[in-house]
Structures are given as C-alpha cells and as structure tokens.
Legacy VTK file of the C-alpha trace (Angstrom):
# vtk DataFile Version 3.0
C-alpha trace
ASCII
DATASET POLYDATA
POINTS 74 float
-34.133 -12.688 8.590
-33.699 -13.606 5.102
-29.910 -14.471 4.288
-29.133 -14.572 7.647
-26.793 -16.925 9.249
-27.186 -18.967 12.593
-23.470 -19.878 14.316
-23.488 -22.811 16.666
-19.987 -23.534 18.638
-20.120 -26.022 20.995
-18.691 -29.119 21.785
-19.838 -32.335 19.750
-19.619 -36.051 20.000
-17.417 -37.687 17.309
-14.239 -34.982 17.302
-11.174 -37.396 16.253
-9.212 -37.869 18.717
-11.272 -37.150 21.867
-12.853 -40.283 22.263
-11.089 -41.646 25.011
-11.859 -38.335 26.891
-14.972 -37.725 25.559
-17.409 -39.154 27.537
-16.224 -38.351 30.810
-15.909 -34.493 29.190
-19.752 -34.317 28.362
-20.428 -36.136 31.398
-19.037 -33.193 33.554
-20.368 -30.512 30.843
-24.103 -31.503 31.003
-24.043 -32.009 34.295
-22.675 -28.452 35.264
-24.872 -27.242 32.559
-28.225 -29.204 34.256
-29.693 -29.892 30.862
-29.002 -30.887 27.207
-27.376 -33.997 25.956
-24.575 -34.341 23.303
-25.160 -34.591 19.533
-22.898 -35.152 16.656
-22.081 -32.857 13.628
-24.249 -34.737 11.460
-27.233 -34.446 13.758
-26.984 -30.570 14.342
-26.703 -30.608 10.591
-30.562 -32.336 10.171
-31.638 -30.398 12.845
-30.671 -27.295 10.717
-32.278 -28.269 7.727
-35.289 -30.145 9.399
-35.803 -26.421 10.979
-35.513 -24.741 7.094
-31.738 -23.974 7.135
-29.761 -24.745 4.199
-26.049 -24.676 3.629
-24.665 -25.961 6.537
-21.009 -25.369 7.028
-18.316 -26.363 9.106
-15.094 -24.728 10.545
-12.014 -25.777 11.917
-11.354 -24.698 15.551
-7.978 -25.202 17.349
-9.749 -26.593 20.728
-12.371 -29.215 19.100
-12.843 -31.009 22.142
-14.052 -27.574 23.782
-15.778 -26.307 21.068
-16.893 -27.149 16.983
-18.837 -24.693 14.687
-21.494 -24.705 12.496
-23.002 -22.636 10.091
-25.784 -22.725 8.568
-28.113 -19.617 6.232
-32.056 -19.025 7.085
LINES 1 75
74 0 1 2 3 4 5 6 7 8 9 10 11 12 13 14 15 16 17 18 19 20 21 22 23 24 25 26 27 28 29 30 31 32 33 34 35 36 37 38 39 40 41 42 43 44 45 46 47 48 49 50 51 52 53 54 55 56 57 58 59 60 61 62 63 64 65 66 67 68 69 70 71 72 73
C-alpha cells in the first residue's frame, strides 16, 4: 500500500562481534530452515530499493546474533 512499511528481523552476516560464531550459527539455521542463505545489512538494503523501497532503516536489537531489523517504506 502506499506509505506502508515492510519489517524484516532476522539474523544477518556482519553483526560485530559474532564472527567467530557466526558461521557455524547460519550453518545450523539454514540447514534447519532447508533453504535461504545469509545476506548482510547492506545487501537486504539494495534488495529493498532494487524492489522500489526507499528509506531503509535500521534498529538496534538486544540479541543481534539472533535477530537484526530493517525497515524500509513502499
């Protein structure tokens, strides 16, 4: 709709502080998942505005490593 908002919160490659965690996290997460493949904050981001969304935004969570969030407006 117009001036509607899309949420994402998911986990995300490159959260400081994760890394030495990080790959063995997704590894476990995609595979109980059985799809999908991790992407950075900066990739969701052009995916947003390759797909028309504008003013991406992001938020602080306390559990990064679990889950990041993204905004973005249609």
């Amino acid at each position: 709709a117009p001036d509607g908002v899309v949420l994402i919160a998911e986990p995300m490659l490159g959260t400081r502080g994760s890394e030495p965690v990080a790959a063995a996290y997704f590894g476990f997460y995609l595979m109980a998942m059985g799809q999908g493949r991790p992407r950075s904050p900066e990739t969701i981001e052009r995916m947003l505005r390759d797909a028309g969304f504008t003013a991406t935004k992001r938020f602080r969570t306390t559990a990064p490593l679990l889950a990041r969030v993204i905004t973005a407006r249609a």
